[in-house]
PDB file of N, H, CA, C and O in Angstrom:
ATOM      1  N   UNK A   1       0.849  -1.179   0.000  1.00  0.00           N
ATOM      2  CA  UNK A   1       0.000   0.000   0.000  1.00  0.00           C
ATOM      3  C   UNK A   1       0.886   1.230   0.000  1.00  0.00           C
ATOM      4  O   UNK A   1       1.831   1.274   0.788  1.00  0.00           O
ATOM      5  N   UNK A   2       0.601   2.408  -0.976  1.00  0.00           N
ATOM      6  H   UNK A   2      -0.166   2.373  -1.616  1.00  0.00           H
ATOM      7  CA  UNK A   2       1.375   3.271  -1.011  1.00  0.00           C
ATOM      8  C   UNK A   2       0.542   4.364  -0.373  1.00  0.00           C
ATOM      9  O   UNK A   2      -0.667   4.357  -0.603  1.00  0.00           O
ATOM     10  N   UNK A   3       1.147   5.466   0.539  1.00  0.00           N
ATOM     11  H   UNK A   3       2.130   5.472   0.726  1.00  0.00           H
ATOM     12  CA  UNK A   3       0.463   6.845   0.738  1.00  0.00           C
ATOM     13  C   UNK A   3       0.458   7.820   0.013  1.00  0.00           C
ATOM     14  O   UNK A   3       1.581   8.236  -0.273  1.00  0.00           O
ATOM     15  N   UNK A   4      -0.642   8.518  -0.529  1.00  0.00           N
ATOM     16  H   UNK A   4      -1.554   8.180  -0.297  1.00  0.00           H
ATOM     17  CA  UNK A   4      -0.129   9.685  -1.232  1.00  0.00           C
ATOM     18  C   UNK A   4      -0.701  10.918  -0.749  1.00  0.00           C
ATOM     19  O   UNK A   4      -1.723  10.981  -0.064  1.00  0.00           O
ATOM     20  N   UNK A   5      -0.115  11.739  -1.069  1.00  0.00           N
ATOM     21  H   UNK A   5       0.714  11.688  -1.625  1.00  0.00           H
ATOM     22  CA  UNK A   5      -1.139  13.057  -0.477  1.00  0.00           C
ATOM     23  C   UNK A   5      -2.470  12.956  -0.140  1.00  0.00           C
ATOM     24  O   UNK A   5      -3.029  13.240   0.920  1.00  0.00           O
ATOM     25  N   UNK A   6      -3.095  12.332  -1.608  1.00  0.00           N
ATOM     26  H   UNK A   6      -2.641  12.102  -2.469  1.00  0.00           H
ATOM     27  CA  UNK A   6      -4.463  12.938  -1.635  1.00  0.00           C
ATOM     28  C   UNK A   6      -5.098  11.882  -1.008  1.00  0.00           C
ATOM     29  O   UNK A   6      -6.302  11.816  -1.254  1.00  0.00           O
ATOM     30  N   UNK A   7      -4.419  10.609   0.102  1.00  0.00           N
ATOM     31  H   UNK A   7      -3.441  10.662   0.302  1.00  0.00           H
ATOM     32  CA  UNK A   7      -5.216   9.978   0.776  1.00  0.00           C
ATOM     33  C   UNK A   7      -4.961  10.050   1.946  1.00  0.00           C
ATOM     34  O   UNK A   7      -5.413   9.207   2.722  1.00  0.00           O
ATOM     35  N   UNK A   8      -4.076  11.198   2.421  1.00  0.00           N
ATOM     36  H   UNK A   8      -3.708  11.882   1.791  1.00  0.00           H
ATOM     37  CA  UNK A   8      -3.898  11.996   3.740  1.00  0.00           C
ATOM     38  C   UNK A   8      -5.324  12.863   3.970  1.00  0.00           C
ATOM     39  O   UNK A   8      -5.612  13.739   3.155  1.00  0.00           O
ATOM     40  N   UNK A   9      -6.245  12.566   5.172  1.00  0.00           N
ATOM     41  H   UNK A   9      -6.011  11.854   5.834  1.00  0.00           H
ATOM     42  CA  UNK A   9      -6.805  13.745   5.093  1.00  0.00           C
ATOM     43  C   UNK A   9      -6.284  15.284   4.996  1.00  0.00           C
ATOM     44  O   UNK A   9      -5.186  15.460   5.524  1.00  0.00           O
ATOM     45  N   UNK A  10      -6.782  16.214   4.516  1.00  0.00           N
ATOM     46  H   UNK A  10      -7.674  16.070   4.087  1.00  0.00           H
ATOM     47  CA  UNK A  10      -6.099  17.597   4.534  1.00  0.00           C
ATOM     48  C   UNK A  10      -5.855  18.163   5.629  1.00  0.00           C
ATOM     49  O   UNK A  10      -4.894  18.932   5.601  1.00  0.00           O
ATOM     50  N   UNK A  11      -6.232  18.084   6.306  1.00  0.00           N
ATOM     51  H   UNK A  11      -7.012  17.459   6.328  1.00  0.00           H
ATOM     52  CA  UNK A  11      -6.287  18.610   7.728  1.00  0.00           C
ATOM     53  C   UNK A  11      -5.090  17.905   8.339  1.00  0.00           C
ATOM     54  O   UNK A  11      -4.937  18.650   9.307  1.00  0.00           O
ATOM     55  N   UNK A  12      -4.259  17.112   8.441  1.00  0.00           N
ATOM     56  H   UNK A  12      -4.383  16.507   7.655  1.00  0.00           H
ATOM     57  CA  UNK A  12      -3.315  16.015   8.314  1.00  0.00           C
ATOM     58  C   UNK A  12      -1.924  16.886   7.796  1.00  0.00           C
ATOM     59  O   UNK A  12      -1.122  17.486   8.511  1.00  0.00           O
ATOM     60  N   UNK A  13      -1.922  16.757   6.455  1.00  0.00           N
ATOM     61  H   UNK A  13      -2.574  16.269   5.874  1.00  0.00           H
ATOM     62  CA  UNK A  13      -1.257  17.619   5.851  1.00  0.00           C
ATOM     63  C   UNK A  13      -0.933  18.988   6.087  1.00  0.00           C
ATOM     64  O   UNK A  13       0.175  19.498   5.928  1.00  0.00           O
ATOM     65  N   UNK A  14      -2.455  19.803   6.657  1.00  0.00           N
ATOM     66  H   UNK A  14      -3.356  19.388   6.787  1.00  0.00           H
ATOM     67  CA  UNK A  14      -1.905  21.036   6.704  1.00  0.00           C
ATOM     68  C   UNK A  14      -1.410  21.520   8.562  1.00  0.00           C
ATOM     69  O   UNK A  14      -1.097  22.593   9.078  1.00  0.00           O
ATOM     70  N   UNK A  15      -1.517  20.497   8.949  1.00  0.00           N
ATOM     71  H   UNK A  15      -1.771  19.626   8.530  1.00  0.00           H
ATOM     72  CA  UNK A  15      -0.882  20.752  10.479  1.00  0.00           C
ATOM     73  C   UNK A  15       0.399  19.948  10.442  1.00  0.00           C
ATOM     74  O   UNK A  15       1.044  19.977  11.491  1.00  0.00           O
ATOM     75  N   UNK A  16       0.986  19.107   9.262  1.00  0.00           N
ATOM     76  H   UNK A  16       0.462  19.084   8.411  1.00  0.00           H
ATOM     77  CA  UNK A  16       2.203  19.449   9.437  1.00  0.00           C
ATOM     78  C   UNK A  16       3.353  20.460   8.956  1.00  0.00           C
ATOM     79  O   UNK A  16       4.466  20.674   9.437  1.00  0.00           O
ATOM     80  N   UNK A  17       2.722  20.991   7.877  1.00  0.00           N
ATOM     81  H   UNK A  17       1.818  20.817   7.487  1.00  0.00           H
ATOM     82  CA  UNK A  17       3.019  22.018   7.307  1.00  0.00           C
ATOM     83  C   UNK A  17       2.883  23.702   8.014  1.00  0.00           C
ATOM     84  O   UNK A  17       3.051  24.878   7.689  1.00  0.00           O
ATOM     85  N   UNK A  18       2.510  22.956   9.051  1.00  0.00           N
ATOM     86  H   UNK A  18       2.373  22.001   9.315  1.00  0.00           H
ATOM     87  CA  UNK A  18       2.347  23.801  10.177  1.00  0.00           C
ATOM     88  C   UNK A  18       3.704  23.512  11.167  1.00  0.00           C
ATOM     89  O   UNK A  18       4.884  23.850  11.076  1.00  0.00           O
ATOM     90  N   UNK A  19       3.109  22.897  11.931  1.00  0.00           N
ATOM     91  H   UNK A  19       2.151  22.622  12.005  1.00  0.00           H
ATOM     92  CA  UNK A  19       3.648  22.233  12.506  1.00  0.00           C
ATOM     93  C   UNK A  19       5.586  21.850  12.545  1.00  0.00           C
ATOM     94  O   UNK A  19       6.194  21.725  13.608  1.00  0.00           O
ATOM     95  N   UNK A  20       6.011  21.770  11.659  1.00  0.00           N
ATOM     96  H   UNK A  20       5.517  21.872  10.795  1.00  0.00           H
ATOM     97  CA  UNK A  20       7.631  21.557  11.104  1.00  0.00           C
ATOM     98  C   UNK A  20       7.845  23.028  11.361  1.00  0.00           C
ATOM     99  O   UNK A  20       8.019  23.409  12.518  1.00  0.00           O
ATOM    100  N   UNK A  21       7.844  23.779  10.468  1.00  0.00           N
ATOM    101  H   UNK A  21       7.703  23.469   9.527  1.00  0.00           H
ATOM    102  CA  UNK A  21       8.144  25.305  10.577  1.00  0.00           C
ATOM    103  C   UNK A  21       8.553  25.521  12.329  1.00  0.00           C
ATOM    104  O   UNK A  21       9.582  25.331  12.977  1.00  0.00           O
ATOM    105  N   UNK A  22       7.212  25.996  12.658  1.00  0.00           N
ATOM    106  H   UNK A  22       6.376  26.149  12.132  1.00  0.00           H
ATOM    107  CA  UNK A  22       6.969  25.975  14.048  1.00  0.00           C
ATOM    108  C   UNK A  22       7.936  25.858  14.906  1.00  0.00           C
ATOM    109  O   UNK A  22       8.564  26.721  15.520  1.00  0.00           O
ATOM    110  N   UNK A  23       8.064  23.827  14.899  1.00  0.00           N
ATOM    111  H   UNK A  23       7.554  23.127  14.400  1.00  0.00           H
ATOM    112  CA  UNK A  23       9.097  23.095  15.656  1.00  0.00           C
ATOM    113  C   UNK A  23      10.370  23.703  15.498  1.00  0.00           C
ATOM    114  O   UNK A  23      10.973  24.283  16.401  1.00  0.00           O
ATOM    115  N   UNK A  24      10.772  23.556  14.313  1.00  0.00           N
ATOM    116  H   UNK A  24      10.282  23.085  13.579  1.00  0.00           H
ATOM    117  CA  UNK A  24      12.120  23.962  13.481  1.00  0.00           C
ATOM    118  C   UNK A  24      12.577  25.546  14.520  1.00  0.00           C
ATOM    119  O   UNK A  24      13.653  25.862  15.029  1.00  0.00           O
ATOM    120  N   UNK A  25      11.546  26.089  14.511  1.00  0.00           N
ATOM    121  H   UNK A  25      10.672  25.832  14.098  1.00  0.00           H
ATOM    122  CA  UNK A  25      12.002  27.779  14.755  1.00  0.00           C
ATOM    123  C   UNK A  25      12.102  27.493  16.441  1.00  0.00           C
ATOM    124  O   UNK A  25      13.111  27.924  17.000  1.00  0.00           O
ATOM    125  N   UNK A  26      11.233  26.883  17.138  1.00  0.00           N
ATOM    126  H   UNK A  26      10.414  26.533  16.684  1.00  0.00           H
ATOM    127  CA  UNK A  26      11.337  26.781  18.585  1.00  0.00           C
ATOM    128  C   UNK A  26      12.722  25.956  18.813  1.00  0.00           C
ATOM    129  O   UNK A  26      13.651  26.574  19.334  1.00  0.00           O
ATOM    130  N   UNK A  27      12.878  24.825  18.511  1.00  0.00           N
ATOM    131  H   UNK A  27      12.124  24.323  18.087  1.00  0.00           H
ATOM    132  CA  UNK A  27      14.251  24.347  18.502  1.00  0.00           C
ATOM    133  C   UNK A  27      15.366  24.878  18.243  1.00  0.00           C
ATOM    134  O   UNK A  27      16.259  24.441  18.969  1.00  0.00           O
ATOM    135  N   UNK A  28      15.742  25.760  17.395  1.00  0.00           N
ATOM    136  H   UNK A  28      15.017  26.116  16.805  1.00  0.00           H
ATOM    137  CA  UNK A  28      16.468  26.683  17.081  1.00  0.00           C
ATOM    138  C   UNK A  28      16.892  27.714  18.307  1.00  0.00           C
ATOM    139  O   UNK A  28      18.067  27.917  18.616  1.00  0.00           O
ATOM    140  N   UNK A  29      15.775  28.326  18.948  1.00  0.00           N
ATOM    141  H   UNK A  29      14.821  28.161  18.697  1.00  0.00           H
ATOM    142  CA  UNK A  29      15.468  29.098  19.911  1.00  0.00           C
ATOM    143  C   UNK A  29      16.192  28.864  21.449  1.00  0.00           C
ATOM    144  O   UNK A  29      16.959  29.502  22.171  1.00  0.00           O
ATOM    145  N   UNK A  30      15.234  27.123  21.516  1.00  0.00           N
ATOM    146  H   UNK A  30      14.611  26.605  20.930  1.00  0.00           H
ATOM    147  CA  UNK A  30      16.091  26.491  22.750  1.00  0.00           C
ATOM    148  C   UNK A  30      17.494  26.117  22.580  1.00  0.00           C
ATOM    149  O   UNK A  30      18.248  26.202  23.550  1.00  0.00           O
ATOM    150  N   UNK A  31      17.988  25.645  21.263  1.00  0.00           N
ATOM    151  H   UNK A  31      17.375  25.576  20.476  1.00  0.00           H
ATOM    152  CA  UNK A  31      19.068  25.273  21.165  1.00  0.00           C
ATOM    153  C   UNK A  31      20.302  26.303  21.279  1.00  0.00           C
ATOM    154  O   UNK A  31      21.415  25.788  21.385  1.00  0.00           O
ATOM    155  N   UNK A  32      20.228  27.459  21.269  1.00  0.00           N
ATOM    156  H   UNK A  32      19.324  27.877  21.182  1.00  0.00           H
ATOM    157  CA  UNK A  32      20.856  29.043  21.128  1.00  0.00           C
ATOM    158  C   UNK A  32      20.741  29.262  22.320  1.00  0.00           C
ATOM    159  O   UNK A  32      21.763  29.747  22.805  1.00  0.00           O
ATOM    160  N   UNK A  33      19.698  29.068  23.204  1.00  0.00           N
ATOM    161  H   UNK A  33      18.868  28.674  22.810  1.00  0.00           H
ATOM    162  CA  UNK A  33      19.750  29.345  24.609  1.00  0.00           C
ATOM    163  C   UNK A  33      20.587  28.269  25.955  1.00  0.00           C
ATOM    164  O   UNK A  33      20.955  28.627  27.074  1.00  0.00           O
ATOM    165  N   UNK A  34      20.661  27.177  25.441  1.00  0.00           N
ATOM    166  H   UNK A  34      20.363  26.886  24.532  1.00  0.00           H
ATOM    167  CA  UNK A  34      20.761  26.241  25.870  1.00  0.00           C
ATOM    168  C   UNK A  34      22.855  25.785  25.607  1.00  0.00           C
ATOM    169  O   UNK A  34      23.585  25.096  26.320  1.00  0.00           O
ATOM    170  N   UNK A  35      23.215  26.664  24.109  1.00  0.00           N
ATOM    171  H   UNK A  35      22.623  27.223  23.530  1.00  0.00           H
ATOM    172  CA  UNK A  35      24.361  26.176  23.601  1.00  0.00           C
ATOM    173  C   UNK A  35      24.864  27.448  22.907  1.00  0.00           C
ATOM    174  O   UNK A  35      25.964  27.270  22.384  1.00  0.00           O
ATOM    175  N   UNK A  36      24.564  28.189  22.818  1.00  0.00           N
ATOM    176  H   UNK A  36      23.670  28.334  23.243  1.00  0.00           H
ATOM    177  CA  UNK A  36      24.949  29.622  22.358  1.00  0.00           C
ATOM    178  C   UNK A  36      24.781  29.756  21.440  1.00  0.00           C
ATOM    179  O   UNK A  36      24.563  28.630  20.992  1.00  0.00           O
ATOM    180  N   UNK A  37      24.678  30.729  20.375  1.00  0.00           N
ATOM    181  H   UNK A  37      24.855  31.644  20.740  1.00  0.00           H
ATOM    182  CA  UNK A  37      24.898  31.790  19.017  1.00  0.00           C
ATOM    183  C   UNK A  37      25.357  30.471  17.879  1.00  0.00           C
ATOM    184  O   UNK A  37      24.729  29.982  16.939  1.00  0.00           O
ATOM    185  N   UNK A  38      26.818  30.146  18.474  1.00  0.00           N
ATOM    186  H   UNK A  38      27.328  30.542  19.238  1.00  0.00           H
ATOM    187  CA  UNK A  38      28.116  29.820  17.889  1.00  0.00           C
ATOM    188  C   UNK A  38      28.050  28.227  18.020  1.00  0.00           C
ATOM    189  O   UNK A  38      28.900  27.526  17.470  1.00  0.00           O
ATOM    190  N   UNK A  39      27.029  27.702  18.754  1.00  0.00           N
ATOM    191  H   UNK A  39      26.339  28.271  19.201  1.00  0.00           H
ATOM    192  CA  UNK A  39      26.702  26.257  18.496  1.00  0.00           C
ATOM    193  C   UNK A  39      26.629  25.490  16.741  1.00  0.00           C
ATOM    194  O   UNK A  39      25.560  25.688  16.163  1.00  0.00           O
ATOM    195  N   UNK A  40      27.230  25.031  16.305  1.00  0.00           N
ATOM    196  H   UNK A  40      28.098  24.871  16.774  1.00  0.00           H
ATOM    197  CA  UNK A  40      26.647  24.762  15.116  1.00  0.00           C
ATOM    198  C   UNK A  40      25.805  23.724  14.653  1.00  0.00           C
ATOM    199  O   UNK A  40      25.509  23.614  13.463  1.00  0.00           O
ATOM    200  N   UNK A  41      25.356  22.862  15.646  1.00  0.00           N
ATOM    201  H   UNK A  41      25.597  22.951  16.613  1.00  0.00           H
ATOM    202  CA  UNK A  41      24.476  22.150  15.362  1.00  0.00           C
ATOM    203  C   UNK A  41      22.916  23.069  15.337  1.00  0.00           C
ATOM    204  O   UNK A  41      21.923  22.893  14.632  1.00  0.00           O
ATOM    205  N   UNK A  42      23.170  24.002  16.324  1.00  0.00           N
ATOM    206  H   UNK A  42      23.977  24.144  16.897  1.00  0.00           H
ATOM    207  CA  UNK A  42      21.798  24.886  16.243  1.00  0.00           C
ATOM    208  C   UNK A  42      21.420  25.512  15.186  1.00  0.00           C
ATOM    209  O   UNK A  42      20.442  26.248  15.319  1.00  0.00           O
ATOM    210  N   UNK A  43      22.087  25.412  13.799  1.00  0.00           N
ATOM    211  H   UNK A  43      22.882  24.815  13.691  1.00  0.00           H
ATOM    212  CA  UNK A  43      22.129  26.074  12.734  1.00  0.00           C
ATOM    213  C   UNK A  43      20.900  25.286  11.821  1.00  0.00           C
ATOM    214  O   UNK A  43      19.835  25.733  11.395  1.00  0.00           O
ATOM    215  N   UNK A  44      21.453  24.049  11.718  1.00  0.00           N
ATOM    216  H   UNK A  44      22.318  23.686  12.064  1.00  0.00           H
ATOM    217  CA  UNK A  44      20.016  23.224  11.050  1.00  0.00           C
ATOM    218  C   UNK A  44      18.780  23.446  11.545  1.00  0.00           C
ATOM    219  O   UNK A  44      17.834  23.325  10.766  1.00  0.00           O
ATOM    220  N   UNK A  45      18.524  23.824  12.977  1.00  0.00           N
ATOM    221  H   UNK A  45      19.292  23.922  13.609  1.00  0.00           H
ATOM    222  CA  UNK A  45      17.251  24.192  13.196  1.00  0.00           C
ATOM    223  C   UNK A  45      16.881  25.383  12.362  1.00  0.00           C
ATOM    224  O   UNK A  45      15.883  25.363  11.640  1.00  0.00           O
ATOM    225  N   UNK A  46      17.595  26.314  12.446  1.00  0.00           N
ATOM    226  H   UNK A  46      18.405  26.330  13.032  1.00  0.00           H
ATOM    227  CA  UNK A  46      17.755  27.659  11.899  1.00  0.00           C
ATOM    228  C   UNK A  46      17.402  27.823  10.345  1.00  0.00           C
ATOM    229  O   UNK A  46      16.584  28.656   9.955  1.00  0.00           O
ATOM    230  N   UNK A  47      18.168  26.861   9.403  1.00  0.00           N
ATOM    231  H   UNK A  47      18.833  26.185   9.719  1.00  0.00           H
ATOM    232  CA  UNK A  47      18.213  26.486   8.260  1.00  0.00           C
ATOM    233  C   UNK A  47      16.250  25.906   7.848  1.00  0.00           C
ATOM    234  O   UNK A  47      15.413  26.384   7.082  1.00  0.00           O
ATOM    235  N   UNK A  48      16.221  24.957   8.607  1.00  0.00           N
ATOM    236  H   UNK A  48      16.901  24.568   9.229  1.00  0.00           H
ATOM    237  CA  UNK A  48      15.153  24.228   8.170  1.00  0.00           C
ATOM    238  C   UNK A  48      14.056  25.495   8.779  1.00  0.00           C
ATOM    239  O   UNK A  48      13.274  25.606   7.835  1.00  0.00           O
ATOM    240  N   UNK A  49      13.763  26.137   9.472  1.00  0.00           N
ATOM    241  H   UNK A  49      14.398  26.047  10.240  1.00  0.00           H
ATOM    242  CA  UNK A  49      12.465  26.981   9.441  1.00  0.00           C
ATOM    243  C   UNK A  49      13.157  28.225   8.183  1.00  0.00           C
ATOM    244  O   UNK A  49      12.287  28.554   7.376  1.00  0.00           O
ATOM    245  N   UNK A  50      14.149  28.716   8.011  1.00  0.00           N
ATOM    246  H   UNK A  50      14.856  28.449   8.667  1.00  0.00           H
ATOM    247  CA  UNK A  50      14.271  29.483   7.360  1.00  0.00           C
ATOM    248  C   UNK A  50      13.952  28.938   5.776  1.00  0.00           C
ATOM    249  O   UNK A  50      13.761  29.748   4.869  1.00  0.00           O
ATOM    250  N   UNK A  51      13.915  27.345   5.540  1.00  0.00           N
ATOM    251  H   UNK A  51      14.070  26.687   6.277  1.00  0.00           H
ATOM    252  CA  UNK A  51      13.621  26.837   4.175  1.00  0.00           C
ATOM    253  C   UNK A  51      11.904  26.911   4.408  1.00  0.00           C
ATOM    254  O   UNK A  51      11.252  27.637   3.659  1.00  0.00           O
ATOM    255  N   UNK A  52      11.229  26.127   5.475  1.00  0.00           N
ATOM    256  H   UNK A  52      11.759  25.537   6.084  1.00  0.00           H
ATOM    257  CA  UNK A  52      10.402  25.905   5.301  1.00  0.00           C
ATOM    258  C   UNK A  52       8.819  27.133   6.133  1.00  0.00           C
ATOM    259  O   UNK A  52       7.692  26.776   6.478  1.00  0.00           O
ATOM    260  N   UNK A  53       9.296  28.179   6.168  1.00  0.00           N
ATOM    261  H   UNK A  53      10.212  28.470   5.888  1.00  0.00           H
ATOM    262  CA  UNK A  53       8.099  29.093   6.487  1.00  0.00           C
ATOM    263  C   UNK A  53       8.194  30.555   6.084  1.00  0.00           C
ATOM    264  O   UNK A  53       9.082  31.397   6.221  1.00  0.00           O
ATOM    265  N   UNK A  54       7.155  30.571   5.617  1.00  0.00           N
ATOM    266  H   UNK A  54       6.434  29.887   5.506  1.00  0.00           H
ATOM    267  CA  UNK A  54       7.236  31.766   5.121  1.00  0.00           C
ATOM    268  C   UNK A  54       7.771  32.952   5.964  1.00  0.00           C
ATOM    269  O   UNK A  54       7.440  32.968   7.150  1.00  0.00           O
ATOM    270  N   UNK A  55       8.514  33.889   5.517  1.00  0.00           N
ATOM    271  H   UNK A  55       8.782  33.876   4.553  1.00  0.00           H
ATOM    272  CA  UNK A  55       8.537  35.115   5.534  1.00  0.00           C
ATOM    273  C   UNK A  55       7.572  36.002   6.634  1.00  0.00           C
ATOM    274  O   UNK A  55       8.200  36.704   7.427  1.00  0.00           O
ATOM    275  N   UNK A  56       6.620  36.005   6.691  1.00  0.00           N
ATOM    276  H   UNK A  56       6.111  35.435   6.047  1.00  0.00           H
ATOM    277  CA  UNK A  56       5.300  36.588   7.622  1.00  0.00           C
ATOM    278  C   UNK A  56       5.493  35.607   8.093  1.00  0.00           C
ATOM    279  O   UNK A  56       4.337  35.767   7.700  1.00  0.00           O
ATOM    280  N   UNK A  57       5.813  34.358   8.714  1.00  0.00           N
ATOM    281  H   UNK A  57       6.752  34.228   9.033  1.00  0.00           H
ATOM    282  CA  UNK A  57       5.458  33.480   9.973  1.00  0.00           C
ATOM    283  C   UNK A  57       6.781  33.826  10.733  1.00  0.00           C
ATOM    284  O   UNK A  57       6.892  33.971  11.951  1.00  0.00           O
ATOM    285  N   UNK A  58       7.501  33.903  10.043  1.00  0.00           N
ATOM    286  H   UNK A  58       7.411  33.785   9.054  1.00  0.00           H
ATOM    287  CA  UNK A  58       9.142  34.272  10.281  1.00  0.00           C
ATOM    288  C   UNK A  58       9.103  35.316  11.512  1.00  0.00           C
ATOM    289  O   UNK A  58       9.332  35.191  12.715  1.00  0.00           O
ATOM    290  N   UNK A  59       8.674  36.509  10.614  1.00  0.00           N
ATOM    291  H   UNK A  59       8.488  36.611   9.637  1.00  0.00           H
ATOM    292  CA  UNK A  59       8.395  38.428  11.534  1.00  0.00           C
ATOM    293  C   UNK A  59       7.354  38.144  12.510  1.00  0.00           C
ATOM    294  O   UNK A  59       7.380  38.816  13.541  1.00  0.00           O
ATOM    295  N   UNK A  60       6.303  37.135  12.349  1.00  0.00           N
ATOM    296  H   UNK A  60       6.282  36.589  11.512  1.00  0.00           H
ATOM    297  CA  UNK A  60       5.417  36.982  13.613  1.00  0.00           C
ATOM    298  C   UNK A  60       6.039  36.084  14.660  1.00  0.00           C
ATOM    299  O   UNK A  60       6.041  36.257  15.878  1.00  0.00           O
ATOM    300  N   UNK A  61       6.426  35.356  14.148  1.00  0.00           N
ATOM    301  H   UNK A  61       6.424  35.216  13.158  1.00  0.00           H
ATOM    302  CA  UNK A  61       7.150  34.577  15.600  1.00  0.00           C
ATOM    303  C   UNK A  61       7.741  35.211  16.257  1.00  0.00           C
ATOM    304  O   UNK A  61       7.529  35.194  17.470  1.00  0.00           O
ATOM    305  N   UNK A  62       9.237  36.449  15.394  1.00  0.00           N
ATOM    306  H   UNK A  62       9.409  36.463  14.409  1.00  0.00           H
ATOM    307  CA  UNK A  62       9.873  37.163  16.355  1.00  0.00           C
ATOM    308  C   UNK A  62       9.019  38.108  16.780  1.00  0.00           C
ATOM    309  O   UNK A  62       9.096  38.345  17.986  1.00  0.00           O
ATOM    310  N   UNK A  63       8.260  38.699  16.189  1.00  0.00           N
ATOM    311  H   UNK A  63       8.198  38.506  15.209  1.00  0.00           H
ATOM    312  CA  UNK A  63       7.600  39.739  17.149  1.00  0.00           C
ATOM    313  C   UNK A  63       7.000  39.288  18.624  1.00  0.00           C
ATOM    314  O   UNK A  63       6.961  40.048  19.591  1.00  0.00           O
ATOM    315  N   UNK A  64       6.519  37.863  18.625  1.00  0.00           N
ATOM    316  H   UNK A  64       6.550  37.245  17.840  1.00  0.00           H
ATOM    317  CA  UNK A  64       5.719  37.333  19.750  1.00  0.00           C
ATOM    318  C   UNK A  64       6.798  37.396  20.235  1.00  0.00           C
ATOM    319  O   UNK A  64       6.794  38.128  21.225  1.00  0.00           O
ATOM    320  N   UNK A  65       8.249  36.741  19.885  1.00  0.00           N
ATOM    321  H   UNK A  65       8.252  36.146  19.081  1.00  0.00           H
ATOM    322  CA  UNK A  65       8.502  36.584  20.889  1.00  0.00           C
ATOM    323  C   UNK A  65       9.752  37.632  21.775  1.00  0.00           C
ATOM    324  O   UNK A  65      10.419  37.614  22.810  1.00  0.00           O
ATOM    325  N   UNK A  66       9.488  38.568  20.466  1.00  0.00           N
ATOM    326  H   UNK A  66       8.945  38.583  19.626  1.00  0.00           H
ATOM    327  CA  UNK A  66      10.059  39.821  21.598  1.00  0.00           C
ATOM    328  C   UNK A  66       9.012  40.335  22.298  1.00  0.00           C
ATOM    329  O   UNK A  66       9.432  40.991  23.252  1.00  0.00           O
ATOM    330  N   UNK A  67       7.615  40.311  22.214  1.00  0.00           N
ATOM    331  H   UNK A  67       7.274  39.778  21.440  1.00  0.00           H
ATOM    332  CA  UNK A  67       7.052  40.686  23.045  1.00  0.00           C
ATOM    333  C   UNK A  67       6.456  39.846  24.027  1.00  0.00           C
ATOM    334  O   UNK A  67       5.454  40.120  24.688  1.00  0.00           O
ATOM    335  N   UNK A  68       7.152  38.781  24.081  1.00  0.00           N
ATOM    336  H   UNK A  68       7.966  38.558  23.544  1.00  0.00           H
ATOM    337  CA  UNK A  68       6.948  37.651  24.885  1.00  0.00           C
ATOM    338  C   UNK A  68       5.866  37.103  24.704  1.00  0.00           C
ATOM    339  O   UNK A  68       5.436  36.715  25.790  1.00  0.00           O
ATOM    340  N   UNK A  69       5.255  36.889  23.959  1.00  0.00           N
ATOM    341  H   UNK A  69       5.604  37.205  23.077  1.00  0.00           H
ATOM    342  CA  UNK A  69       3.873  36.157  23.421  1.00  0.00           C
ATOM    343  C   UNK A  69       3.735  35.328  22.528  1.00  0.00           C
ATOM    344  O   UNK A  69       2.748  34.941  21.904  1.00  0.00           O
ATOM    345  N   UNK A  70       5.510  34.897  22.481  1.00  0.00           N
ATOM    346  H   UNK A  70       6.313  35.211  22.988  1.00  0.00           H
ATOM    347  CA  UNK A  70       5.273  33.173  21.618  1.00  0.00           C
ATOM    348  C   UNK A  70       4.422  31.993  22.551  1.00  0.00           C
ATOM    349  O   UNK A  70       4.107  31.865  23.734  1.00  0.00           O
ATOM    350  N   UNK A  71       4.294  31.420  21.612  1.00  0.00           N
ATOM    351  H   UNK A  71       4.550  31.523  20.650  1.00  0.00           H
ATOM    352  CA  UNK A  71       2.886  30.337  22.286  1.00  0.00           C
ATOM    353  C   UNK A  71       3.618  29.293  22.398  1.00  0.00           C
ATOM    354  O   UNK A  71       2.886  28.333  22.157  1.00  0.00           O
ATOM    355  N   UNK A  72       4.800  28.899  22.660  1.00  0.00           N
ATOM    356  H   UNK A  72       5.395  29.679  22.856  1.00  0.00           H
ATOM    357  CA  UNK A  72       5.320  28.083  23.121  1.00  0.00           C
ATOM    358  C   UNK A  72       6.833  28.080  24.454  1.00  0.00           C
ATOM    359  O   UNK A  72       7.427  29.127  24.199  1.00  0.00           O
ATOM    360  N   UNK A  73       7.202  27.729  25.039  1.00  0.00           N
ATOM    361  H   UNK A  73       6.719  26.878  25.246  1.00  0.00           H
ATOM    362  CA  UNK A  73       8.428  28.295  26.265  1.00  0.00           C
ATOM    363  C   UNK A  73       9.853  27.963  24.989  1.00  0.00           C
ATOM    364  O   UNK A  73      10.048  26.915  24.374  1.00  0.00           O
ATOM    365  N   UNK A  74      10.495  28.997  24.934  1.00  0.00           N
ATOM    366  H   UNK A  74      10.337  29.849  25.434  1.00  0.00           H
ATOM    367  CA  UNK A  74      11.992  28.638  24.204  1.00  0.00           C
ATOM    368  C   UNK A  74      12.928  28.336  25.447  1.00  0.00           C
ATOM    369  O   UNK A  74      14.139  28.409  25.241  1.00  0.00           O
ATOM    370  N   UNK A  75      12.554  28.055  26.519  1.00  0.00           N
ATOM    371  H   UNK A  75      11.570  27.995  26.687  1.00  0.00           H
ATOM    372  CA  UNK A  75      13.721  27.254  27.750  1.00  0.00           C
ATOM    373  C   UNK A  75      13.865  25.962  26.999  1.00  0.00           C
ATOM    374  O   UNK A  75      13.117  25.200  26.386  1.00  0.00           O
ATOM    375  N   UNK A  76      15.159  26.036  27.307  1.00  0.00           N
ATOM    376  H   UNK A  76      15.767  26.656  27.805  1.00  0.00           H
ATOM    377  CA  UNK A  76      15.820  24.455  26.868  1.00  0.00           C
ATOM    378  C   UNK A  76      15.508  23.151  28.252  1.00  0.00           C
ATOM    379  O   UNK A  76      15.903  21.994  28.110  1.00  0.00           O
TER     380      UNK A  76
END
């Protein structure tokens, strides 16, 4: 049996496409806090939300979370 998109429900699909971004950028976050700037494994986190979210999810995350109103804790 093969999976393909279109026998993913959508709703499925679009919360991981959610979802990755998201992760990607919070991990990034803890991993910088947790291992510094200059860590370089913290870079692939960095890399992968910067491939995979747009631009406007990008400026809203940092805005939350300079104004402290990301919806998730960046403590490592």
């Amino acid at each position: 049996m093969s999976l393909t998109l279109s026998s993913v429900p959508q709703h499925k699909s679009d919360q991981k496409l959610v979802r990755e971004p998201f992760q990607n950028y919070t991990d990034y976050f803890k991993c910088i806090t947790a291992k510094g700037e200059d860590f370089a494994p913290c870079k692939q986190f960095q890399r992968a939300y910067n491939s995979l979210c747009p631009n406007e999810w990008i400026a809203k995350f940092d805005e939350q979370r300079e104004n402290g109103t990301f919806p998730a804790s960046l403590e490592p």
